[in-house]
Each structure stands twice: as structure tokens, then as C-alpha cells.
ROROKOL-530300 format. One record per atom (N, C-alpha, C): x, y, z. Coordinates in steps of 0.02 Angstrom, whole numbers, plus 50000, padded with zeros to 5 digits. Layout:
N
XYZ/...
END
This chain:
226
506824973548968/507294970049011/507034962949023/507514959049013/507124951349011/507594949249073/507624941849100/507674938749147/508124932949096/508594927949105/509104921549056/508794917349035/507854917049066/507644912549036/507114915348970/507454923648965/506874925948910/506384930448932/506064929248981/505604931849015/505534938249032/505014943749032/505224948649038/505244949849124/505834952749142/505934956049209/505524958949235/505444959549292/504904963249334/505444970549347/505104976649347/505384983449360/505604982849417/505924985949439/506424988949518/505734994549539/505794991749590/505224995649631/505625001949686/505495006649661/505915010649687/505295017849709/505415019149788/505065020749828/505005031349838/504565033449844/504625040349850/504125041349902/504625044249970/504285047750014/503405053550004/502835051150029/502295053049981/502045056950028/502135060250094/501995063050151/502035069450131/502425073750100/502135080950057/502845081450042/502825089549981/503095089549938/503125087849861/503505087349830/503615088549752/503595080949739/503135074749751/503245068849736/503235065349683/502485070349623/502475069149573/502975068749513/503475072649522/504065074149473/504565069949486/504705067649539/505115062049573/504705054349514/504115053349534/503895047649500/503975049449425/503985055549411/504115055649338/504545052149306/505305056149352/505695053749318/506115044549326/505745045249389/505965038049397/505405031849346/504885034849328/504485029749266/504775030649208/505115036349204/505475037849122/506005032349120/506395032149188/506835027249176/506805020749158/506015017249180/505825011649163/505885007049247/505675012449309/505705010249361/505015011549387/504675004249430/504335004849449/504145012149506/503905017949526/503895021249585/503395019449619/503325020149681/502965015949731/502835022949781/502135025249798/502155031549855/502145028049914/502645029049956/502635028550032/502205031650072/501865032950115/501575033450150/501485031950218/501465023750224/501485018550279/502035016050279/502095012450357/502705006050344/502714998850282/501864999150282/502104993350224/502224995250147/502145000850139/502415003150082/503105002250073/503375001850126/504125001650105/504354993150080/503874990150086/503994981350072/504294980050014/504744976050002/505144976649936/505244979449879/505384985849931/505654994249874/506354992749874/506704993749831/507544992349822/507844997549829/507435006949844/507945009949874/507285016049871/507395021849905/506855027249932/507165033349915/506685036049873/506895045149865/506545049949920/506735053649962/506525058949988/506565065449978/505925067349950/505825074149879/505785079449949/505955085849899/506015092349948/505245093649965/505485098650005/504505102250033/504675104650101/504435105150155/504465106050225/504945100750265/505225100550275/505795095650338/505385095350399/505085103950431/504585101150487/504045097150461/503685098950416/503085095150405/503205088350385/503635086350364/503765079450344/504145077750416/504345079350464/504565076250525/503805074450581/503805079350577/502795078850611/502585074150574/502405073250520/502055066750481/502435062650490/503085060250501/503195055450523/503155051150572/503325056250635/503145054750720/502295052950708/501845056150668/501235053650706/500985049650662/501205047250599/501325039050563/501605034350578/501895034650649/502325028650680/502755026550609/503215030950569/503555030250523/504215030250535/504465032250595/505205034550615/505595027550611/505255021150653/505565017050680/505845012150598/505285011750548/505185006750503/505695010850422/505625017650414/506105022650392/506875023650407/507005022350485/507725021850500/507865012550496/507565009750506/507875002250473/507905003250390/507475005550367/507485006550292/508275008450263/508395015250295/508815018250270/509525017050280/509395014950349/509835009550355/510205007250308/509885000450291/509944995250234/510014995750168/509544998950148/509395001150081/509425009950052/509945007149964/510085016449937/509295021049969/509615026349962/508985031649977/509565037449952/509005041349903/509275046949882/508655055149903/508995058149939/508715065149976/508905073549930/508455077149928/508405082749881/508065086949948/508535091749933/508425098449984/508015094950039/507255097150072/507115095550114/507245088750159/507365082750084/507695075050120/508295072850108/508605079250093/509365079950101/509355082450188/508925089350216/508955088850287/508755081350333/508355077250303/508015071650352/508605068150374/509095068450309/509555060050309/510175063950335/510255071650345/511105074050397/510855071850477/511645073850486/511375072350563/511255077450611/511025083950581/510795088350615/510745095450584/509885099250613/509715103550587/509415107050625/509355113250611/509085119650691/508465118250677/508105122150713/507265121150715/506915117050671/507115108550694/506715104550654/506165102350733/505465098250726/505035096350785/505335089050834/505935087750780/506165078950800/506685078850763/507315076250792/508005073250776/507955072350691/508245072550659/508315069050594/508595061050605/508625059550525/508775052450549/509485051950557/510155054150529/510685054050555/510965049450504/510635049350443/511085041950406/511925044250359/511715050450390/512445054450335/512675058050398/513305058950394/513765065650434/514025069550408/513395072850406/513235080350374/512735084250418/513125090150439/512735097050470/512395100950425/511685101450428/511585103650374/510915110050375/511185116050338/510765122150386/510295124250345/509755123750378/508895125850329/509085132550297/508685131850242/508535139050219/509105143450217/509625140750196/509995142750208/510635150550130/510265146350080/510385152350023/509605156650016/509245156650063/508605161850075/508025160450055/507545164250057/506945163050055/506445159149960/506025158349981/505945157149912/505815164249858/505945168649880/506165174249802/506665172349776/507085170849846/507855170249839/508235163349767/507725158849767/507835154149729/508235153349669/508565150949641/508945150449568/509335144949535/509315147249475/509905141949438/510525140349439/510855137349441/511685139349431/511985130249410/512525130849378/512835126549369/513305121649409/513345117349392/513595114749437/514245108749410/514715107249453/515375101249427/514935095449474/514705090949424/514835083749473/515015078049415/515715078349424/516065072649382/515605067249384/515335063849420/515035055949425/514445055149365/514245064649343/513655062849290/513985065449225/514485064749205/515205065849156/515185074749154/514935077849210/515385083749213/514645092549240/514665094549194/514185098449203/513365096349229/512975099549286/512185098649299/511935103549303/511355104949272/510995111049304/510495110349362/510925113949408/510435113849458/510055120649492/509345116049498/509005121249528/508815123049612/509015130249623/508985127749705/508315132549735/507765129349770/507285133349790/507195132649868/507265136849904/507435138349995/508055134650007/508695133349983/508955128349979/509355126850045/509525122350058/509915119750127/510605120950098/511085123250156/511825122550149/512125117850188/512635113850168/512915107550200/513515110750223/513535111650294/513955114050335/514525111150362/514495106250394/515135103350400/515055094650381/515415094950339/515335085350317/515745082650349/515625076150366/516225069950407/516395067750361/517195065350384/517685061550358/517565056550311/517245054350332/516825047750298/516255049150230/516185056050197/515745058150165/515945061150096/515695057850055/516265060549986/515695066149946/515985072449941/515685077249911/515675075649827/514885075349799/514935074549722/514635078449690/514445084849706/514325090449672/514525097149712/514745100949671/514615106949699/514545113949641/514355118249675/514085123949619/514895126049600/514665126449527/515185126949499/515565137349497/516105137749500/516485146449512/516845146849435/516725143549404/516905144249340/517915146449328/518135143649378/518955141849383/519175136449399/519635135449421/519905129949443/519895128149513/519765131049542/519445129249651/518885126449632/518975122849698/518185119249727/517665122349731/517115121349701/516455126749724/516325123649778/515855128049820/515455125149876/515145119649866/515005113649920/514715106949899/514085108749887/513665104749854/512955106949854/512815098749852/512825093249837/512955085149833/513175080049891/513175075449908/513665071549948/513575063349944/513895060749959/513485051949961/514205049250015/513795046450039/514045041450087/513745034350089/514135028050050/514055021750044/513375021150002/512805019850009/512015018849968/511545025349968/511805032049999/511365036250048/511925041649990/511455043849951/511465050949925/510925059349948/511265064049974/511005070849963/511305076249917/510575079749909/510715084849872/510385090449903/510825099449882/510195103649911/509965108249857/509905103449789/509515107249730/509075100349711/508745101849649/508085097149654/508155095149560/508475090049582/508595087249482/507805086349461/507265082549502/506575081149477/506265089649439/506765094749419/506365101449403/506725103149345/507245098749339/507435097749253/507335091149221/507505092549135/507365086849114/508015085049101/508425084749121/509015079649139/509045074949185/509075068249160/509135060949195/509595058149227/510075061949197/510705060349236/510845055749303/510615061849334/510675062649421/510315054449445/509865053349388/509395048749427/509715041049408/509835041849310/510065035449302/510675033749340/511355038249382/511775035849417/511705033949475/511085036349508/510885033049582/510445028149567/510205026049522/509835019349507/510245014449502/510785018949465/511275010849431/512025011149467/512185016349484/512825013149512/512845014449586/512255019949634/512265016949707/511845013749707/511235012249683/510585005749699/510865002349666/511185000949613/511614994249575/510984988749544/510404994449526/509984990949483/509934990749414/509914987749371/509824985749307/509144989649268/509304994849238/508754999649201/508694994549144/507964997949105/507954995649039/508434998248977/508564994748924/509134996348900/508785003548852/509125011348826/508975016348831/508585015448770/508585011748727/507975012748647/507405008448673/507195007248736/506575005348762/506385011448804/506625018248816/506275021648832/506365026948758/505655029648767/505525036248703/505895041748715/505705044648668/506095053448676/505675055348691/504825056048708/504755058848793/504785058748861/505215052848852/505405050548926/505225043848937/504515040648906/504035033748927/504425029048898/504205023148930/504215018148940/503705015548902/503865009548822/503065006448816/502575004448852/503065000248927/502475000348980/502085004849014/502445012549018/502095014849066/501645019548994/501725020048956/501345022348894/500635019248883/500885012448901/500245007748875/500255005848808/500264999448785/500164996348724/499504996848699/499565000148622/498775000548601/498384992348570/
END
């Protein structure tokens, strides 16, 4: 990716909640794309990230680590402003409400949204799914998964598990304006899909063009030049 005067572009720095959970697979796939990932942690981590993933894991434990990282205040301006895309557990952070969490969520979606809600982790599974926006079929995987209970008006459903007819499956997806959730976890397949459309058409950032990344996923940069 170059810059009009030739130059090569600097990557999109694009941010993953690093407080626990599945973070590594998140940076996977966001380096396959040819995007910088950046682990959050602190408030200054978030310094010119162009948009924040929040990977599944605990909702309490990642709410506790937040309150006692003084992270709440610098996270809700974040999300605010800038895309952020949420997977099961930060699909609960970003509704606006959930039962036995230690602290409020942040409220950036209006979406009710209920823990644990297709069961425990035995309970876990595959299933297919309709989300037109990634030209049609996803496989998704759902582990303790959250159910999105009642969505607001304002909230456009873009996946749901697919019933193999013609009705609506249940939502399992949603996005509202820059702010995508999900309550299955694309970082546990190797389909890109999910990721190159929230990079590029809600973050509205510019990937590298696709014969600069390999067929294992890398990037010459993130490969390293011999």
C-alpha cells in the first residue's frame, strides 16, 4: 500500500482489548490482513488506533480489569468515536445491559444482551450462519455464547444463525453506525471475511491490496524480508 507520492503507507493501527481472553487470534487475523494490531491494556494504548476489537473471555473479569485500570472513562470516549468491533464476551461490554456483570457495561449499542445464554461450555458449537454483508454464508463458532435479547430501533441485525428456509434465524450479529457485535467468535476460523468488512467498510480503512498478502495469511511485512 503506497501513499500518491509513492511512498509506502504506514498500516492502520487497529487495537485489541489485551485485559484477558482470546487476544492472540484476534491479532492474527488482523496481521493477515496487513493491519497493524496494537494490545490495549492502558489508556495510552488507545493513542492513534483507528478502531478496537473486544475478544471474548469473561465480561466480569474484563469489567473488574477495567474499573481498577482507570480504563472505563478513556474506553467510553474511545468507543464513542471510533469503529470497535465486540465477539461474545465484547459483544456483552458494548449492549446496554447484562445480569450479573460487577459494573454497568458501556451502553454503545441498544442491545439487551443475556450471558451464557446457549449454555455452558460443553454446550458449545458450530452452526451456520446468513450474513449477506460477507456475500452470504459464515461459519460460526459459538462457545458460552451470549443471546441478544431485545435490539433497539436504531440497530440493524447482520447475522443470524441460519434455519435452513426461508424465515429469519435468530440474530446472532448486529452493528449500529461504527460499533459492530457478535455472539460467535470469527478469530476461531480461518475465514477473513468478518474482519476484511469491518476494516473496510465500518472502519473505512484501506487494506493492502490481496496478492500482498500470502496463502498463509502473512504479510511480507509481518513475515519479514530475508
Amino acid at each position: 500500500m503506497h501513499d500518491a507520492a509513492g511512498a509506502e503507507a504506514p498500516r492502520p493501527r487497529v487495537g485489541v482489548l489485551a485485559l484477558q481472553g482470546d487476544v492472540a487470534r484476534h491479532e492474527a487475523a488482523l496481521e493477515a490482513l496487513g493491519v497493524e494490531a496494537v494490545r490495549v491494556v492502558t489508556a495510552p494504548d488507545l493513542e492513534g488506533l483507528a478502531a478496537l476489537v473486544l475478544p471474548g473471555g469473561e465480561s466480569t473479569t474484563m469489567l473488574t480489569l477495567v474499573e481498577s485500570g482507570e480504563l472505563r472513562e478513556p474506553l467510553t470516549r474511545f468507543l464513542s468515536a471510533k469503529p470497535a468491533l465486540g465477539t461474545c464476551a465484547g459483544a456483552i461490554l458494548l449492549g446496554r445491559e447484562a445480569g450479573g456483570l460487577p459494573s454497568p457495561a458501556f451502553e454503545i449499542l441498544d442491545v439487551a444482551i443475556e450471558r451464557n445464554a446457549y449454555g455452558r461450555q460443553i454446550d458449545s458449537f458450530h452452526a451456520e450462519l446468513d450474513v449477506p454483508a460477507v456475500g452470504g454464508r459464515f461459519p460460526g463458532v459459538f462457545i458460552r455464547a451470549p443471546r441478544m435479547r431485545d435490539i433497539g430501533p436504531g440497530v440493524e441485525v447482520i447475522a443470524r444463525l441460519s434455519n435452513g428456509g426461508d424465515g429469519a434465524g435468530e440474530p446472532v450479529g448486529v452493528r449500529s453506525g461504527h460499533t459492530v457485535a457478535l455472539c460467535f467468535h470469527p478469530e476461531l476460523t480461518a475465514d477473513l471475511r468478518f474482519y476484511r468488512w469491518f476494516l473496510t467498510e465500518v472502519a473505512g480503512l484501506r487494506l493492502p491490496a490481496p496478492e500482498t498478502v500470502t496463502a498463509d495469511g502473512e504479510t511480507p511485512r509481518s513475515r519479514g524480508a530475508a
